[in-house]
C-alpha positions in Angstrom: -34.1 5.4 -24.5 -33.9 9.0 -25.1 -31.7 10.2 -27.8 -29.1 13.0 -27.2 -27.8 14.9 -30.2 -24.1 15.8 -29.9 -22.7 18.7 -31.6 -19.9 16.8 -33.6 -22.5 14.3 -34.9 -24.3 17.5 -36.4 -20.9 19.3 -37.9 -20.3 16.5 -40.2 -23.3 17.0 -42.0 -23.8 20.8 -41.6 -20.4 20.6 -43.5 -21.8 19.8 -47.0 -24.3 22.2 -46.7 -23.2 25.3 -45.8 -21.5 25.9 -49.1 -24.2 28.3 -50.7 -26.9 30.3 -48.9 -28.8 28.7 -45.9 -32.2 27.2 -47.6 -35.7 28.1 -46.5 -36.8 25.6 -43.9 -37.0 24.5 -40.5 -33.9 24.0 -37.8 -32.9 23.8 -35.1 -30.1 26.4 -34.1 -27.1 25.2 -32.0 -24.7 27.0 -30.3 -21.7 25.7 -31.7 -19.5 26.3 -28.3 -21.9 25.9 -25.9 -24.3 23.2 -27.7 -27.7 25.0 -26.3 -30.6 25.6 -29.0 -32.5 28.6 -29.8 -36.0 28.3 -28.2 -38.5 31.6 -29.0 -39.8 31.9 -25.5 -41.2 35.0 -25.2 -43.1 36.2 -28.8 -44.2 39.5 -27.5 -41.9 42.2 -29.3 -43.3 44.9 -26.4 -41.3 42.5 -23.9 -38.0 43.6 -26.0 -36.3 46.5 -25.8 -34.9 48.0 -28.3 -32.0 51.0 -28.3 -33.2 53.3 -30.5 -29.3 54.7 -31.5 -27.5 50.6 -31.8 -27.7 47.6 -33.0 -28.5 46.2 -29.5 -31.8 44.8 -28.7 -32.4 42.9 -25.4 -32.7 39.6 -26.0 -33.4 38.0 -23.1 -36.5 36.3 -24.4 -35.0 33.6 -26.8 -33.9 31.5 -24.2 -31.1 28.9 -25.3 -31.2 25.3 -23.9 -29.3 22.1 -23.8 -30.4 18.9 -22.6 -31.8 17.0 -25.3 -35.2 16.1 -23.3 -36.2 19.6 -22.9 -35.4 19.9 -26.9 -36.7 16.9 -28.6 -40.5 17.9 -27.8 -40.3 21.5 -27.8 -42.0 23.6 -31.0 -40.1 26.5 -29.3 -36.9 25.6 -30.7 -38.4 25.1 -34.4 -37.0 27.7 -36.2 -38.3 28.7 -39.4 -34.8 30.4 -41.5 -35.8 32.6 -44.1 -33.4 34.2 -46.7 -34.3 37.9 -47.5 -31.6 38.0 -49.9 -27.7 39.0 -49.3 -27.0 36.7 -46.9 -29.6 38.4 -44.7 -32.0 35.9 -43.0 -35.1 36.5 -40.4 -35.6 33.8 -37.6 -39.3 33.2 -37.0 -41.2 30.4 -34.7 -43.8 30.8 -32.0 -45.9 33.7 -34.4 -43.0 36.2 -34.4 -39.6 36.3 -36.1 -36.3 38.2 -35.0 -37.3 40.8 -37.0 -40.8 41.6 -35.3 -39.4 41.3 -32.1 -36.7 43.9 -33.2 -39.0 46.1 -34.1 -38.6 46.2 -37.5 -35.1 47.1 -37.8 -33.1 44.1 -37.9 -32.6 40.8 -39.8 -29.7 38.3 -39.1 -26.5 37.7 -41.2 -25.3 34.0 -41.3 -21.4 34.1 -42.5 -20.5 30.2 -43.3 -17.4 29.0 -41.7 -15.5 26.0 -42.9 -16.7 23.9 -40.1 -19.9 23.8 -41.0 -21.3 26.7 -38.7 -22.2 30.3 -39.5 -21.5 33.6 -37.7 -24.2 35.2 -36.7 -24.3 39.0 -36.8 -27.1 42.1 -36.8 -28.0 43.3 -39.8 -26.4 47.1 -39.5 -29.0 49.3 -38.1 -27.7 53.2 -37.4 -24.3 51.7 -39.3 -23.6 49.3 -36.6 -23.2 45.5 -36.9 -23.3 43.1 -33.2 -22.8 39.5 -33.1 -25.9 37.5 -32.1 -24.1 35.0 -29.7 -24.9 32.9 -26.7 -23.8 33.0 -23.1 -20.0 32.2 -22.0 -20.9 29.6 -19.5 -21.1 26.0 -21.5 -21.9 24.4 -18.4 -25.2 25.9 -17.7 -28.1 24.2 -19.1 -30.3 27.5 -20.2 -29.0 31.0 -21.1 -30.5 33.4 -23.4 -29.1 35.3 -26.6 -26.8 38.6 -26.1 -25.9 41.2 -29.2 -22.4 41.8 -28.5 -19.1 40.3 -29.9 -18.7 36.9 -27.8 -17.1 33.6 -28.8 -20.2 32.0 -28.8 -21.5 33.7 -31.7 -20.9 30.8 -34.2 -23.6 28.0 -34.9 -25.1 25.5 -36.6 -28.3 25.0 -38.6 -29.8 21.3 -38.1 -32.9 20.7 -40.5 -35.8 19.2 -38.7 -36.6 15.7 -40.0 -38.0 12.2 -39.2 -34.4 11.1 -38.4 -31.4 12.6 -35.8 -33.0 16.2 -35.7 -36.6 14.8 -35.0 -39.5 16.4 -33.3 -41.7 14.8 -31.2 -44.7 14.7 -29.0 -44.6 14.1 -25.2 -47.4 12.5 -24.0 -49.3 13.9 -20.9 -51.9 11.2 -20.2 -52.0 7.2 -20.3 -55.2 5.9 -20.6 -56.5 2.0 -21.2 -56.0 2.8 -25.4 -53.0 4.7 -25.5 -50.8 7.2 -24.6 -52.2 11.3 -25.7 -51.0 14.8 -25.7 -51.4 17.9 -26.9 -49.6 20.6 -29.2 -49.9 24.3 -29.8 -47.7 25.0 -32.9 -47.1 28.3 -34.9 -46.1 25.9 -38.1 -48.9 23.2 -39.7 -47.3 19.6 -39.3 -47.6 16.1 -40.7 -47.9 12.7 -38.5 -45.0 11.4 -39.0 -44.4 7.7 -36.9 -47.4 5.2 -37.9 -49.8 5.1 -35.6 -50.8 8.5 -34.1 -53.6 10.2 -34.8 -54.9 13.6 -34.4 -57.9 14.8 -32.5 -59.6 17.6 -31.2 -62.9 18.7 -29.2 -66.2 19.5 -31.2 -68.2 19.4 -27.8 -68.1 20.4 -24.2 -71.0 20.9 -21.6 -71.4 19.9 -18.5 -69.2 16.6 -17.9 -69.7 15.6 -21.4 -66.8 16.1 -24.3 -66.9 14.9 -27.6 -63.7 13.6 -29.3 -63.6 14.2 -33.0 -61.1 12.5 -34.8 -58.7 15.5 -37.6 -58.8 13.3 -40.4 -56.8 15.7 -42.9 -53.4 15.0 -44.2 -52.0 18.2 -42.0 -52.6 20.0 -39.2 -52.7 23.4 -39.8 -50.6 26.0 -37.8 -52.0 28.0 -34.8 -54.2 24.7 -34.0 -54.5 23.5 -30.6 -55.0 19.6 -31.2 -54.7 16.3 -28.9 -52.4 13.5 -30.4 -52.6 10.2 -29.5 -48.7 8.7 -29.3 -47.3 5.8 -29.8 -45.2 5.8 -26.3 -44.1 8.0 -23.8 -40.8 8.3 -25.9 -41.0 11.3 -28.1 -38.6 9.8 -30.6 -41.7 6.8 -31.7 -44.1 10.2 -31.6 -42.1 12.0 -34.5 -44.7 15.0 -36.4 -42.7 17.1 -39.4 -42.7 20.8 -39.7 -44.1 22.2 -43.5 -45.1 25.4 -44.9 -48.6 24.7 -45.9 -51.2 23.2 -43.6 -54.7 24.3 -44.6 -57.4 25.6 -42.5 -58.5 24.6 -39.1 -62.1 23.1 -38.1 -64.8 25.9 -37.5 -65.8 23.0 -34.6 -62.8 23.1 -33.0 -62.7 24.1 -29.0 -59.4 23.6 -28.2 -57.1 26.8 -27.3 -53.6 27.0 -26.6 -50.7 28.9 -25.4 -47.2 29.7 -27.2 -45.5 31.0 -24.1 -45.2 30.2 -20.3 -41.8 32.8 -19.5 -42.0 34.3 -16.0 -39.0 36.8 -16.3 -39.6 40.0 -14.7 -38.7 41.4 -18.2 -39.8 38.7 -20.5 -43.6 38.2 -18.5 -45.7 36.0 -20.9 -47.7 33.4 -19.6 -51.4 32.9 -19.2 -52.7 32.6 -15.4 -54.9 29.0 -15.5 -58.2 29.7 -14.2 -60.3 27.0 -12.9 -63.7 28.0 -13.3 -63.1 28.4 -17.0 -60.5 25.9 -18.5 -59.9 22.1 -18.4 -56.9 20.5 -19.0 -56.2 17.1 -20.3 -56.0 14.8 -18.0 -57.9 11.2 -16.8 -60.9 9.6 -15.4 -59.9 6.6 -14.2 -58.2 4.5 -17.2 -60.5 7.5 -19.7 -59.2 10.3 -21.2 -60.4 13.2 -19.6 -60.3 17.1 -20.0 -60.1 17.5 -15.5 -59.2 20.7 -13.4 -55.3 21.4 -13.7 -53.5 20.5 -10.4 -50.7 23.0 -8.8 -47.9 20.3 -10.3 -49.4 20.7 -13.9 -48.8 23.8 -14.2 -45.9 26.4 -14.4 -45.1 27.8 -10.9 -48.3 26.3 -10.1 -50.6 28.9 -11.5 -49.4 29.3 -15.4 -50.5 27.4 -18.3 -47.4 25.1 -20.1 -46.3 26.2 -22.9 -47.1 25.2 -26.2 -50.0 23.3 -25.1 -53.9 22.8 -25.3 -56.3 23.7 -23.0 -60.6 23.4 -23.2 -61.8 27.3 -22.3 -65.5 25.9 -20.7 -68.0 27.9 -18.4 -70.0 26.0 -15.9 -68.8 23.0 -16.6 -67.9 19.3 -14.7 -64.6 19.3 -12.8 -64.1 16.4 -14.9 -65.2 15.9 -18.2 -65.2 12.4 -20.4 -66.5 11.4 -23.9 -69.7 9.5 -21.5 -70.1 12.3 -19.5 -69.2 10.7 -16.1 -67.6 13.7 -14.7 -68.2 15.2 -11.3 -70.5 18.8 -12.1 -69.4 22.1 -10.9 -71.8 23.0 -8.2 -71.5 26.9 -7.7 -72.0 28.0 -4.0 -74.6 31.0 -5.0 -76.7 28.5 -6.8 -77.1 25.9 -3.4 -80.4 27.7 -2.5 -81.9 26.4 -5.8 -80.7 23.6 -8.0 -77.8 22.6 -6.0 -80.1 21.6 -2.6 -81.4 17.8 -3.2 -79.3 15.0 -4.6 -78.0 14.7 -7.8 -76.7 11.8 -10.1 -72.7 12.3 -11.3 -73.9 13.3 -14.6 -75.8 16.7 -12.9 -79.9 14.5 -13.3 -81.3 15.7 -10.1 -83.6 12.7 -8.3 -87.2 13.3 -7.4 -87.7 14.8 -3.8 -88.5 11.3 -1.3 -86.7 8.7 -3.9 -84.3 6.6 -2.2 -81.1 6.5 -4.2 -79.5 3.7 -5.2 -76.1 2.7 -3.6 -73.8 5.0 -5.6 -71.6 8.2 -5.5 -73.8 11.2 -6.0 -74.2 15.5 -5.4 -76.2 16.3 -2.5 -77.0 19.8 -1.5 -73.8 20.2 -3.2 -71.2 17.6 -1.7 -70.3 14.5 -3.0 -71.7 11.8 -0.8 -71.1 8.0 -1.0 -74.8 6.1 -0.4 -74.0 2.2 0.3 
């Protein structure tokens, strides 16, 4: 079952630690009034505007959520806090940081209250200081951040770990072996439940992949990898945030995307086109890397966030580690290699053989022969 983290579970222990200056790490950040977290969902600082005279910086893009399930798997809302000195901190996470995204001009002052939680304010910019607080309305489940003086302007900083304030993966595939997913992360992480394992793709043509199994301690930041889980839980598919993670495989196909925001304001996602990206998804009991269906997909044309995909030219509709996916046929090339029938893995048959009962390509349709 699916834990939900309460904010008075979290005060107790946010208590004893707020004493001295916040430490260099990774959080989460909670609202302490209205119990929604900090997720960077938009990392393009063009998308943020900026008043060139304030404090004030439109902040639309750092979405704040609440329920737990759209938390516990979500790099978004990893926060990495970094002290710059005087009680002056910059937020980063998804490749930017507060202070990118404000142009340069601000960083973030964390005041700690008794409670356990800290004040957030603006660094002063032009001699002005703004609160950096959340919306009013504690029953919706997402808001965004404002820079003005608001109530909610108070919260709590809950390090990432393998226990209460876990991260995990969400699968997106069950095969005969296992459950898999994937992950694009701005921070390198560790495994951190037994069991899981990382891969990524070495190989792609045609309907053939080739799974090769990342057998380093970490995987680095910025790589898009596939992780085999341990369930469909995210809590038994915990991975742990560090600073250092090494550098990624030269062989490594995989791509991915930080951001799938749709705001009119806060635009950043990345339209899924078919003729050149696979998704993961399954042959049968197989992992696959298949043609993304409307459902898969933000608004039905976006890629998901923080997620891999396979950029591939020309190849299979579906593509598996034996090559058994269906090929691509492209409707200028039915006057040539397209006309005449074709096995599933793109071998064409000799003009006047008799196939075989089977499934195969001809003149560029599937056709069933029994």
């Amino acid at each position: 079952m699916k834990k939900i983290i309460t904010t008075f579970a979290l005060a107790a222990f946010c208590v004893l630690t707020t004493s001295a200056q916040l430490a260099d790490g990774f959080y989460r950040v909670q609202n302490k009034v209205t119990g929604r977290y900090i997720s960077i969902s938009d990392n393009d600082p063009n998308n943020y505007e900026v008043k060139t005279t304030t404090a004030n910086v439109d902040m639309a893009g750092i979405r704040t959520i609440k329920s737990w399930e759209r938390v516990e798997a979500n790099p978004a809302t990893i926060i990495y806090v970094r002290s710059m000195g005087d009680n002056k901190y910059d937020l980063e996470g998804q490749g930017t940081s507060l202070y990118k995204i404000s142009k340069q001009r601000l960083y973030i002052i964390l005041i700690p209250q008794s409670d356990g939680s800290y004040k957030a304010k603006s660094d002063k910019y032009q001699g002005i200081s703004l609160d950096i607080a959340d919306g009013t309305d504690t029953d919706k489940d997402e808001d965004f951040l404002r820079n003005k003086s608001e109530e909610t302007a108070y919260w709590y900083a809950i390090p990432v770990d393998n226990g209460s304030g876990y991260l995990g993966i969400e699968p997106d595939i069950k095969t005969a072996d296992g459950y898999y997913g994937t992950i694009y992360a701005g921070f390198a992480f560790k495994l951190a439940s037994s069991g899981m394992k990382a891969y990524y793709i070495d190989y792609a043509e045609g309907s053939k992949i080739s799974l090769k199994e990342f057998e380093g301690e970490t995987i680095p930041a910025t790589m898009a990898v596939i992780i085999k889980c341990n369930s469909e839980n995210p809590e038994d598919n915990k991975i742990l945030p560090v600073t250092n993670g090494g550098a990624e495989p030269s062989d490594n196909m995989l791509r991915g995307v930080y951001c799938s925001l749709t705001l009119k304001k806060h635009f950043n996602a990345k339209m899924y086109d078919p003729t050149e990206m696979r998704v993961l998804g399954t042959s049968g009991d197989k992992l696959a890397f298949v043609k993304a269906s409307a459902d898969e997909l933000v608004e039905g044309k976006y890629l998901q966030a923080n997620k891999a995909y396979l950029p591939i030219e020309g190849a299979a509709d579906v593509m598996t580690e034996d090559g058994t996916g269906i090929v691509t046929i492209k409707a200028e090339e039915k006057n040539s290699a397209a006309e005449g029938i074709y096995t599933l893995t793109g071998v064409r048959l000799p003009d006047g053989v008799t196939p075989k009962a089977g499934v195969y390509i001809k003149d560029g349709k599937k056709v069933v022969i029994k």
